[in-house]
N, C-alpha and C positions, 0 to 999 in steps of 0.2 A: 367366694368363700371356699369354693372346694380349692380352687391350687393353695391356698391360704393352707388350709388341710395339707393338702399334698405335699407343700414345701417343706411342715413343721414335721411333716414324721418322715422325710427324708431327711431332713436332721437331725431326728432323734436318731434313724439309723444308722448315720452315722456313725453318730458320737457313740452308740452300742458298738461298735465294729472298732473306731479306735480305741475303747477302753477296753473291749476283748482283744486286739494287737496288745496291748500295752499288760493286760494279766500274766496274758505268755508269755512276754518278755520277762517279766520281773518273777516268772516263777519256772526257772529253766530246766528245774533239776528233774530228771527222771525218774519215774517212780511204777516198779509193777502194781498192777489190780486186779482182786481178783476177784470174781463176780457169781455169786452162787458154788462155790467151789472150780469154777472155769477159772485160768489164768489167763487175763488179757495182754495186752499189747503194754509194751512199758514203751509211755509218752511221757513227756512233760508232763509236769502234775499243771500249769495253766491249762492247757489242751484238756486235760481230766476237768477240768473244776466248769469249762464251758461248756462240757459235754453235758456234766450234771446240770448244768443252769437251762441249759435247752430242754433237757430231758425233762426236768419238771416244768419249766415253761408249754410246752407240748401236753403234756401231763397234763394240767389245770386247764388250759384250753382244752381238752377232749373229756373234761369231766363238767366243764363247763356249759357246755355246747347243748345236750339236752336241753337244759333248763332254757337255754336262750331262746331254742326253736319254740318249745313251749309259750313262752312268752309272749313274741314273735305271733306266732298262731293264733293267741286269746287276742292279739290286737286286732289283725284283720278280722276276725267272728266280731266283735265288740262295731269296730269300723263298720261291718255288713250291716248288723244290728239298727245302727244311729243312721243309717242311710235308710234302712225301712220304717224306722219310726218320723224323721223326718218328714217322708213320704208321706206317709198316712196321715201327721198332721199337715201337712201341705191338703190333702184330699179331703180333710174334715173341718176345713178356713172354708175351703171354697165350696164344698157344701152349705154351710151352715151360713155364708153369704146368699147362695141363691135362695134360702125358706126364708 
């Protein structure tokens, strides 16, 4: 199952990489930017537009990423949890067998 995985988002990457080839192409024209009052680099506005899309891609994943670990966290506490309760019921069968 995992190269199954592995295979399907190395094709998603792909096809992300040739439809970013393919923006740039079809969006040739030069264009300055300027950025808080800074004037940037004049690139193709495709170059700009994948820049944006990363950026908030990046973006959303480092806003996201707290909450995950969070999450993440309360599973393994929950997991430790169910593994001592477990327990204890495993220890109060087998008591409650020997009286």
């Amino acid at each position: 199952m995992t190269k199954v995985k592995r295979w399907v988002g190395l094709l998603l990457l792909l096809i992300c990489v040739l439809m970013g080839v393919w923006v740039v192409q079809d969006n040739p024209l030069e264009v300055p930017v300027t950025l808080l009052g800074f004037p940037l680099l004049k690139l193709p506005l495709g170059i700009w537009l994948l820049v944006a899309f990363l950026a908030g891609s990046v973006l959303s994943y480092v806003v996201g990423l707290p909450g995950s670990l969070r999450q993440k966290a309360q599973c393994r506490r929950l997991q430790r949890q169910l593994a001592l309760a477990e327990t204890e019921i495993q220890t109060l069968k087998s008591a409650a067998i020997k009286s």
